[in-house]
C-alpha positions as CSV (number, residue, x, y, z in Angstrom):
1,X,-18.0,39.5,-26.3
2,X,-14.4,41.5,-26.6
3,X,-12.1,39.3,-28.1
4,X,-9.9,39.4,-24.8
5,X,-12.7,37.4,-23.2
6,X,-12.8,35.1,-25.8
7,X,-9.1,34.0,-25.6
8,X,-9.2,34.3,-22.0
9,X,-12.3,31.9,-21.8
10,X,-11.6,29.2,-24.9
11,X,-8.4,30.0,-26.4
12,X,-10.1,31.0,-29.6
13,X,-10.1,31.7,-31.7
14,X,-6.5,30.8,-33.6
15,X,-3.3,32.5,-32.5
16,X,-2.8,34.2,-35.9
17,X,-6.4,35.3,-36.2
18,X,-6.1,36.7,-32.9
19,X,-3.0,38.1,-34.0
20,X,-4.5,39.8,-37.3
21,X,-7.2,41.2,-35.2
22,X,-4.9,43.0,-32.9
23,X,-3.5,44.6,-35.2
24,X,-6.5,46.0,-37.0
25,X,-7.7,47.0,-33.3
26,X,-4.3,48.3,-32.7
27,X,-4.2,46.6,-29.4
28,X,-0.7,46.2,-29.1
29,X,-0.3,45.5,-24.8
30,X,-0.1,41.8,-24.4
31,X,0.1,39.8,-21.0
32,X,0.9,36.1,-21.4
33,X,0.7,33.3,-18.7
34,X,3.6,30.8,-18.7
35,X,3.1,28.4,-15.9
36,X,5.0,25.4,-17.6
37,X,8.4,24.2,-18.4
38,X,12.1,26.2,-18.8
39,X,12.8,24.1,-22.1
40,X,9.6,25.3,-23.5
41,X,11.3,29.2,-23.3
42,X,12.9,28.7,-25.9
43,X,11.7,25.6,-27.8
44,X,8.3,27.7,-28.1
45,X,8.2,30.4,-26.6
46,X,10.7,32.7,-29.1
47,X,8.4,31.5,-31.9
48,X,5.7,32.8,-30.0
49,X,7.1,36.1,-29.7
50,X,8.2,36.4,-33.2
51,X,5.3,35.3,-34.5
52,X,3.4,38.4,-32.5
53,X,5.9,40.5,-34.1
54,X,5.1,39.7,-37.4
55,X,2.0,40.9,-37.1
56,X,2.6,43.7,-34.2
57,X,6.7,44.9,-35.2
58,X,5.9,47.3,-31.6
59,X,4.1,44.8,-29.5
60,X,4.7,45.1,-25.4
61,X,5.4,41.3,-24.8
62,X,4.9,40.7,-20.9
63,X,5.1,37.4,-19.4
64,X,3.6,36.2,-15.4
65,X,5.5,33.3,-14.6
66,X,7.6,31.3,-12.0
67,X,10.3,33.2,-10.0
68,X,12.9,30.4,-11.5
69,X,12.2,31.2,-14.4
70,X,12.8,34.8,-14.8
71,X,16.7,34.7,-16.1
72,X,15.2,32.6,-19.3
73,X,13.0,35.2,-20.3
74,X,16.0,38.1,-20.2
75,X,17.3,35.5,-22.8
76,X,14.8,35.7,-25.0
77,X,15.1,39.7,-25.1
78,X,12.7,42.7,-25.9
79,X,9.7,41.0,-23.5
80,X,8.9,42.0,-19.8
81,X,8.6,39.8,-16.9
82,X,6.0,40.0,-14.3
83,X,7.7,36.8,-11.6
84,X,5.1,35.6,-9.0
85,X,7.4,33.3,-5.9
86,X,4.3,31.6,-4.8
87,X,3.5,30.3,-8.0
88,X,4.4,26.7,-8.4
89,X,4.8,24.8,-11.8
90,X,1.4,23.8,-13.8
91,X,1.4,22.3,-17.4
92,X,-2.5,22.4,-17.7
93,X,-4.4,25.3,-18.2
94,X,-4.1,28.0,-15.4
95,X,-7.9,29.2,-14.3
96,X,-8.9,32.2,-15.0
97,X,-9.8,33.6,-11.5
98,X,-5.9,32.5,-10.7
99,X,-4.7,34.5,-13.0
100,X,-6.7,37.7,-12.0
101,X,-6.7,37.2,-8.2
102,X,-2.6,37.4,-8.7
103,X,-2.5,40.4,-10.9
104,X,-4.7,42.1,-8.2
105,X,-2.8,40.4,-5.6
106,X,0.2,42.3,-6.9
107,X,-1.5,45.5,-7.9
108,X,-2.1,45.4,-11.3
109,X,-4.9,46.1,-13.1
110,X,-6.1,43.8,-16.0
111,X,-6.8,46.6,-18.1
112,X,-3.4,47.4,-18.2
113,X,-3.1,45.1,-20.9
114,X,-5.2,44.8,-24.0
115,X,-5.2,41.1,-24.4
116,X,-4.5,38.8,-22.3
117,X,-3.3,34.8,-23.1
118,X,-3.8,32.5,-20.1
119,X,-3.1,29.6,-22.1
120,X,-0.3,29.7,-24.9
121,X,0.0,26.4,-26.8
122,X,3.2,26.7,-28.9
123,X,3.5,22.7,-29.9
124,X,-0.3,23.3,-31.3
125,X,0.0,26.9,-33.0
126,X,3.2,27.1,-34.2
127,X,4.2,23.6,-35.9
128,X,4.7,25.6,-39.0
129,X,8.2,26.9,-37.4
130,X,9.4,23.6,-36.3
131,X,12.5,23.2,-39.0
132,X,12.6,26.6,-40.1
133,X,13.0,29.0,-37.2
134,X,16.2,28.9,-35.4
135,X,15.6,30.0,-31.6
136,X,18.5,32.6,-30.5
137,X,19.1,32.9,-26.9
138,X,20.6,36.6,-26.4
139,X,24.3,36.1,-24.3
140,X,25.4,38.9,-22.8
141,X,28.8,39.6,-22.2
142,X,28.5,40.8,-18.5
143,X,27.0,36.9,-18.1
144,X,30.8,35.2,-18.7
145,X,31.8,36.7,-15.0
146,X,28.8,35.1,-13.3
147,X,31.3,32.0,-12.9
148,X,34.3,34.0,-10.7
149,X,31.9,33.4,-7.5
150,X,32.7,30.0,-8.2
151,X,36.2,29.4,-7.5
152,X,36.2,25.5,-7.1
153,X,36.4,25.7,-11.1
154,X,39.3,26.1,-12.6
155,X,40.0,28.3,-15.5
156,X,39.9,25.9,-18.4
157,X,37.6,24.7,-20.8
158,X,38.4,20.7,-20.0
159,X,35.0,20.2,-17.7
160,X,32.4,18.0,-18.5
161,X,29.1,19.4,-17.8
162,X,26.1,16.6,-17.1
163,X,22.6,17.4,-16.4
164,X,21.9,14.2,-14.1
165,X,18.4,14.8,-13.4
166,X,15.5,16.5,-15.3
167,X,13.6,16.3,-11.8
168,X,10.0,16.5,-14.0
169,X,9.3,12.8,-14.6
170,X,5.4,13.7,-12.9
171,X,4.6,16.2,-16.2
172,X,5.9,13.4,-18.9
173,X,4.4,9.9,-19.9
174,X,8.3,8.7,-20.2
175,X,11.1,8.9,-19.0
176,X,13.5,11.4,-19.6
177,X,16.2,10.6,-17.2
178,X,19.0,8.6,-17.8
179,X,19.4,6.2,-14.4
180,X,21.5,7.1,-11.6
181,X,23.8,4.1,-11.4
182,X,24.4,4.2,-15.3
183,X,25.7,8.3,-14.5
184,X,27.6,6.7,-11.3
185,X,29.1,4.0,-13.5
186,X,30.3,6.6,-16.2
187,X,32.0,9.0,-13.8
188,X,34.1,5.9,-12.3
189,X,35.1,5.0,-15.7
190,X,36.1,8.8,-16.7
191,X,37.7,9.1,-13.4
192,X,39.8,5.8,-13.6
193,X,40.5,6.6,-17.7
194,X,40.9,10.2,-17.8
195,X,42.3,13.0,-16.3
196,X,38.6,14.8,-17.0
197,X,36.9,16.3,-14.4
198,X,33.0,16.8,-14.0
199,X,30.4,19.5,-13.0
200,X,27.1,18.7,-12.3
201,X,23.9,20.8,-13.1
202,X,20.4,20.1,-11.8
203,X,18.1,21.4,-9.1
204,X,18.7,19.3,-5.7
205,X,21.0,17.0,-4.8
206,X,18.2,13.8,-4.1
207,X,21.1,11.1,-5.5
208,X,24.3,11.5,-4.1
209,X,27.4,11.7,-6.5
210,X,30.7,11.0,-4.2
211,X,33.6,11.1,-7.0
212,X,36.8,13.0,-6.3
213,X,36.3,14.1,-10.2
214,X,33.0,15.4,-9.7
215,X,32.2,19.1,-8.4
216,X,28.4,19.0,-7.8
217,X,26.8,22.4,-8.2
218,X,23.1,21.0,-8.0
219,X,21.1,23.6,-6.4
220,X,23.6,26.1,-6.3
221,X,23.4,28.0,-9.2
222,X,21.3,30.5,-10.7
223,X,20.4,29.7,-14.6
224,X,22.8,32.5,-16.1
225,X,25.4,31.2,-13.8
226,X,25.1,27.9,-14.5
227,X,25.1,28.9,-18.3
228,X,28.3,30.9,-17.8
229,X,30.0,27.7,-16.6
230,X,29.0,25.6,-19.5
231,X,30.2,28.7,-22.0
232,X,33.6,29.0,-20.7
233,X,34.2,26.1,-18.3
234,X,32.7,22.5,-20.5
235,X,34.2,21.7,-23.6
236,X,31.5,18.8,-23.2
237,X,27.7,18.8,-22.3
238,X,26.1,15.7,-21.7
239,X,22.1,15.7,-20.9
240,X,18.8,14.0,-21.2
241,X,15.7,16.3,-22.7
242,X,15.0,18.8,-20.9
243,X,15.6,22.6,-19.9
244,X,19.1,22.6,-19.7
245,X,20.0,20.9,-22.8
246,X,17.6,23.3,-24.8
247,X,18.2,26.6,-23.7
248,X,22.1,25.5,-23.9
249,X,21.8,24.4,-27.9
250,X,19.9,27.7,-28.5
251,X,22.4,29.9,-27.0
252,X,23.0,32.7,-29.7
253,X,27.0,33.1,-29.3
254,X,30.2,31.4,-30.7
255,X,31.7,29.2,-27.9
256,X,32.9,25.5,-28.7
257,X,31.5,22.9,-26.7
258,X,30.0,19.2,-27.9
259,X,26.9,18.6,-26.4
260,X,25.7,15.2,-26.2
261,X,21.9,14.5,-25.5
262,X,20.1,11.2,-24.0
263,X,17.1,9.8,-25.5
264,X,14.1,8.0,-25.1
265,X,11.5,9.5,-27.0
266,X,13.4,11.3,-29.8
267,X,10.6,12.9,-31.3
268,X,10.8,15.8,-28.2
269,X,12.6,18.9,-27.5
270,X,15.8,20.0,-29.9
271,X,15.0,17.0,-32.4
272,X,11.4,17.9,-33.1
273,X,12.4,21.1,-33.4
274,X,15.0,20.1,-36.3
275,X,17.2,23.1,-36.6
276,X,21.2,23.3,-36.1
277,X,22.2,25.6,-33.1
278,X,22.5,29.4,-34.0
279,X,26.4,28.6,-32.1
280,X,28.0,27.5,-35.2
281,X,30.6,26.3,-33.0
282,X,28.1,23.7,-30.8
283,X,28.7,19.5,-32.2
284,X,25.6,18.1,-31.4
285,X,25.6,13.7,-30.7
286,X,22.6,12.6,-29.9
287,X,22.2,9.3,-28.4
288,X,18.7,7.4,-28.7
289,X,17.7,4.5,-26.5
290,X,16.5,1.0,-28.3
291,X,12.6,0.9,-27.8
292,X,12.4,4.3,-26.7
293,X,13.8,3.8,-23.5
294,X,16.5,6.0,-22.1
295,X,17.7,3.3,-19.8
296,X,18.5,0.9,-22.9
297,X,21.4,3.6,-23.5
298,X,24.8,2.2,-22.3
299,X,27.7,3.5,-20.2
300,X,30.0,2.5,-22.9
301,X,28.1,4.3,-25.8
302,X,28.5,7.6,-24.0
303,X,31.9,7.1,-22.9
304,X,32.9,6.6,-26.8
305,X,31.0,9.7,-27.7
306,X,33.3,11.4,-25.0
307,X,36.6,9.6,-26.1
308,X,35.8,10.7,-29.8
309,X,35.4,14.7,-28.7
């Protein structure tokens, strides 16, 4: 059995055996399967790719994903991109005949590649970097005039970003969000304290936020352009775990900002991953709810983490 079956079939065996075989076989054309979350991009995901570089310096890195998720993987630099629209978000293990009937469905043929991953496990295979590898996000500087289209924003850095909504409570056995009324409850107190105003980031607007402070660009931004807000619009982030929050903190370029993250389970995301941000000008608060429950966090103990930026 060829060792592409093998992976493809069971996931074994290891990733650096497969890895060390690969590069005695010279196979050095690798397509992997990312059906899961944008968090994971570059939580896992980089360590992925530069652990496949350790052993293969000129690897071909391609990746079949999610439409949405294409402008994360640009981030992550060097890798190719193969974006499927009708795909629709997974975080089991894709089947096999899936992943074959959309490579033919798009005209590619498997042996294009010379192994192929359906299933990458980055908590699993690569615990080892968890501490020690910093993730860098590659900015580019054409990304900082993604924001002009936006010209409700005005040109200062005095914005609040907040990330109201992780909208993937059905893939977690917790909760991630922080409620709605304690968000609705925080921008009335900014608005009635402060002159601050707020941006909000997300995917839909389900829960309506009706604050003359608050601009909500839910659902109308693409990734980059939603980063290039927070780079040169927020002097403040505030978010749960989630996508957002980690591809923000991993952003390889000098820009100051505070970023304050919400907690339930603490032992996820940026803190399991226990490395500073490679933006040496990112202050990074977390806040952790008693018993592990986001919801135990209160309006006040945000707003002094705000008053003390």
């Amino acid at each position: 059995m060829s060792i592409r079956k093998q992976i493809r079939k069971f996931f074994t065996p290891g990733l650096n055996k497969i890895l060390s075989t690969a590069a005695k076989r010279g196979d050095k054309r690798f397509l992997v399967v990312w059906n899961r979350g944008l968090g994971d991009i570059a939580l896992g995901l980089y360590a992925f790719v530069d652990r496949v570089r350790q052993y293969i310096p000129d690897a071909s890195i391609t990746f079949l994903t999610r439409s949405e998720l294409k402008d994360a993987f640009s981030l992550l630099g060097g890798v190719e991109v193969i974006a499927v629209p009708s795909l629709e978000r997974k975080d089991g293990t894709p089947d096999v005949p899936t992943t074959s009937n959309i490579l033919a469905g798009m005209g590619i043929n498997t042996e294009t590649f010379d192994i192929i991953l359906d299933k990458v496990d980055p908590k699993g295979e690569l615990k080892d970097c968890w501490g020690r590898l910093i993730p860098r996000l590659r900015w580019r500087g054409e990304y900082d005039s993604l924001l002009k289209k936006f010209t409700m924003i005005e040109a200062s850095r005095n914005y609040i970003g907040a990330h109201v909504s992780t909208e993937t409570e059905q893939f977690y056995g917790y909760r991630k969000d922080w409620p709605a009324d304690k968000w609705k409850k925080l921008f009335e107190k900014l608005s009635k304290e402060t002159d601050t105003k707020i941006i909000l980031f997300g995917i839909s607007k389900r829960e309506p936020f009706d604050f003359p402070t608050v601009t909500d660009l839910r659902g109308e931004t693409t990734l980059l352009e939603m980063l290039s807000i927070i780079k040169n619009r927020c002097g403040t982030l505030i978010a749960p775990d989630g996508g957002v929050l980690s591809i923000a903190y991993y952003l390889d370029v000098f820009f100051p900002i505070t970023v304050i993250s919400l907690w339930g389970e603490a032992n996820q995301g940026i803190m399991k991953q226990a490395v500073p941000s490679p933006n040496k000008a990112l202050i990074h608060i977390p806040i952790i709810g008693k018993d592990k429950d986001i919801s135990k966090i209160s309006v006040n103990e945000v707003l002094s983490k705000i008053k003390l930026n």
